[in-house]
C-alpha angles and dihedrals in degrees: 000000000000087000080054103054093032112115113217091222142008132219132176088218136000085243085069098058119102123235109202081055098061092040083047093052079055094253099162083166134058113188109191139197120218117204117070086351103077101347130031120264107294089349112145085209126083111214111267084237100049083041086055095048086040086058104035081051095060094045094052083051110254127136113245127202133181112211117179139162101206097122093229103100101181093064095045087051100037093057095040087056088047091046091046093247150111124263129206103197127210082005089178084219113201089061116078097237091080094055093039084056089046095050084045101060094041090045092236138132139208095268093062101028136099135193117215115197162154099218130070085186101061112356094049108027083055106047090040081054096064094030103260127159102258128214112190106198128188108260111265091230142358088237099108127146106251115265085054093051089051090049095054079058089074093032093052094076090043092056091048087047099049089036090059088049098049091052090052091050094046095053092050083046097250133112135247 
């Protein structure tokens, strides 16, 4: 169950991610989720930062995909045709069929595509399940609706835990 839930990376924000390593890694595909990952919970505004990556990551030529499970479609769309990418809507991420339906649309396949989230529990348990390349990023805000607030009570250790980790790889000049 820990390989599961293990992101590959971790990232405070999706602004910190590098891009030529992703394209380097061979990442041709970026699924992301919306709430708390590159805008705050219901808000209508990506955050200027995660606007300015999102760009910066279709210039450099990857496919980019929001998948999100909040059950409002019109948001989740409204803010993909703003941003210049797809949306896969009430994804029902854990289950492999959301990210299936994201890799579809961008053409992409396990093997080049990455999932960028907030959440161990459904972003990166998902996409683990099917062999993606997993970024786990801090949450935006701690406005979340509830069921999301008691799960980070079981994520939190894992974070500490995978953080530690991290550190320790980084200063012998490997990755988590």
């Amino acid at each position: 169950m820990g390989t599961l839930l293990r992101p590959t990376l971790l990232a405070q924000a999706i602004w910190r991610i590098n891009l030529d390593g992703l394209w380097d890694r061979g990442i041709r595909g970026v699924i992301l989720d919306l709430d708390n990952t590159i805008a705050y919970w219901r808000d209508h505004e990506v955050v200027p930062e995660a606007q300015a990556w999102i760009a910066a990551a279709r210039r450099r030529g990857l496919n980019l995909c929001l998948a999100s499970n909040a059950v409002g479609t019109r948001r989740v769309k409204q803010v993909a045709e703003e941003l210049g990418v797809a949306a896969v809507v009430r994804a029902g991420k854990p289950l492999p069929k959301a990210f299936h339906r994201a890799m579809a649309v961008m053409g992409t396949g396990p093997e080049n595509t990455c999932v960028v989230g907030d959440q161990v529990f459904t972003d990166i348990a998902g996409a683990n399940w099917l062999g993606l390349t997993t970024i786990l990023v801090e949450p935006l805000s701690a406005r979340e609706p509830p069921h999301t607030w008691l799960i980070r009570l079981i994520e939190r250790p894992l974070r500490r835990r995978w953080a530690r980790l991290a550190l320790d790889a980084s200063q012998q000049g490997g990755e988590l």
